[in-house]
C-alpha positions as CSV (number, residue, x, y, z in Angstrom):
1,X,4.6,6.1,-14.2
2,X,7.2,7.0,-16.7
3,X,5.7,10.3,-17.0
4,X,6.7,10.9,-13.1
5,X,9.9,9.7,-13.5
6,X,8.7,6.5,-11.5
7,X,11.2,3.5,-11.9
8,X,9.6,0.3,-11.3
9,X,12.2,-1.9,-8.9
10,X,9.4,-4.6,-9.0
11,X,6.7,-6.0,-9.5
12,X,4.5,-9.2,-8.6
13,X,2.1,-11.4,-11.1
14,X,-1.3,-10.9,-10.5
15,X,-1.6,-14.6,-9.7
16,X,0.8,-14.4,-6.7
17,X,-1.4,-14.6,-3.8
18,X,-0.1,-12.0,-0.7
19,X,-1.5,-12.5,2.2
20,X,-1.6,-11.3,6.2
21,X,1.8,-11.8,6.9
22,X,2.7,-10.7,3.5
23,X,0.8,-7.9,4.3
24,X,3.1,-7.2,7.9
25,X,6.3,-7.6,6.4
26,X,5.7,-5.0,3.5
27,X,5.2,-2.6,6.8
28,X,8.2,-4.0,8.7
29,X,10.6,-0.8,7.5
30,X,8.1,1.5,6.7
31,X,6.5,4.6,8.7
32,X,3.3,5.8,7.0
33,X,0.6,3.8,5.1
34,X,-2.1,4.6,3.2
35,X,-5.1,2.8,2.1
36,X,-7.6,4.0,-0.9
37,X,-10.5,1.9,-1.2
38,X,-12.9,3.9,-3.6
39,X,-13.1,7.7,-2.7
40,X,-12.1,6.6,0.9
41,X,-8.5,7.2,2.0
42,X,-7.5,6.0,5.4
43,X,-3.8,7.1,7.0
44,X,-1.4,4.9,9.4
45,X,1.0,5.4,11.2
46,X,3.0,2.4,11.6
47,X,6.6,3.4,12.3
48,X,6.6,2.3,15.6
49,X,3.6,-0.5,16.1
50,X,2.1,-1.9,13.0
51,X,-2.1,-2.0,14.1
52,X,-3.7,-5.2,13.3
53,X,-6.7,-2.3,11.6
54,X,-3.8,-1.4,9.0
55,X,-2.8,-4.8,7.9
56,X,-6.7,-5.3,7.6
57,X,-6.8,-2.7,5.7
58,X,-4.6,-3.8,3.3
59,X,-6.5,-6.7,2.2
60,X,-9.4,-7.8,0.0
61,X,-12.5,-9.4,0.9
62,X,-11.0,-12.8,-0.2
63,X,-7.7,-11.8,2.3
64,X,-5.2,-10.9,-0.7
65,X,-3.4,-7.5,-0.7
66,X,-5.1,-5.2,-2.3
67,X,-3.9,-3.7,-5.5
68,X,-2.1,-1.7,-6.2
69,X,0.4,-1.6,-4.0
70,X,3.6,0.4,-4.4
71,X,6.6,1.4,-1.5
72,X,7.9,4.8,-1.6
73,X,10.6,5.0,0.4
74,X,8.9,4.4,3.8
75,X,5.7,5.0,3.1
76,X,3.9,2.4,1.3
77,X,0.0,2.5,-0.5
78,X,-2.1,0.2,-1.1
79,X,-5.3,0.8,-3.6
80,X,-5.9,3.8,-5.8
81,X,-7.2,6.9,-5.0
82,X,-6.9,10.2,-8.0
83,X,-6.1,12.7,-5.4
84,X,-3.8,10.5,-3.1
85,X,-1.9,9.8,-6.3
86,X,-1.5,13.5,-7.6
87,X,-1.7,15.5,-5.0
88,X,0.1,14.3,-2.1
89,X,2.7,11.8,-4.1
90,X,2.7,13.9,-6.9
């Protein structure tokens, strides 16, 4: 991240559990997310409704959120996905 120029404001032990309505409040004041799971990459827009499919999304099989999860500006992105990362955030 430091090679971006990517200031960490911060961050969240890996044994803090986030949950659903962790999950909704992260989307509260933001207006696009996306999700990377694998190769997959899935696009909301959640500036004026936040869809129950994109909180789902956001979370693991054992209902955590997913990580990584980072907010830029109002967009916030949950998972990792190479061309998400350098291409379009890049």
């Amino acid at each position: 991240m430091d090679a971006k120029g990517v200031t960490v404001k911060e961050k969240a032990s890996a044994s803090q559990k986030l949950g659903k309505s962790d999950a909704r409040a992260l989307l509260k004041d933001a207006s696009k997310l996306y999700v990377a799971k694998g190769k997959k990459l899935s696009e909301f827009s959640v500036a004026s409704k936040i869809p129950s499919e994109a909180v789902d999304a956001m979370l693991g099989p054992t209902g955590n959120l997913r990580a990584p999860c980072l907010r830029l500006g109002k967009t916030i992105v949950v998972g990792f996905n190479e061309e998400l990362y350098g291409e379009r955030l890049g």
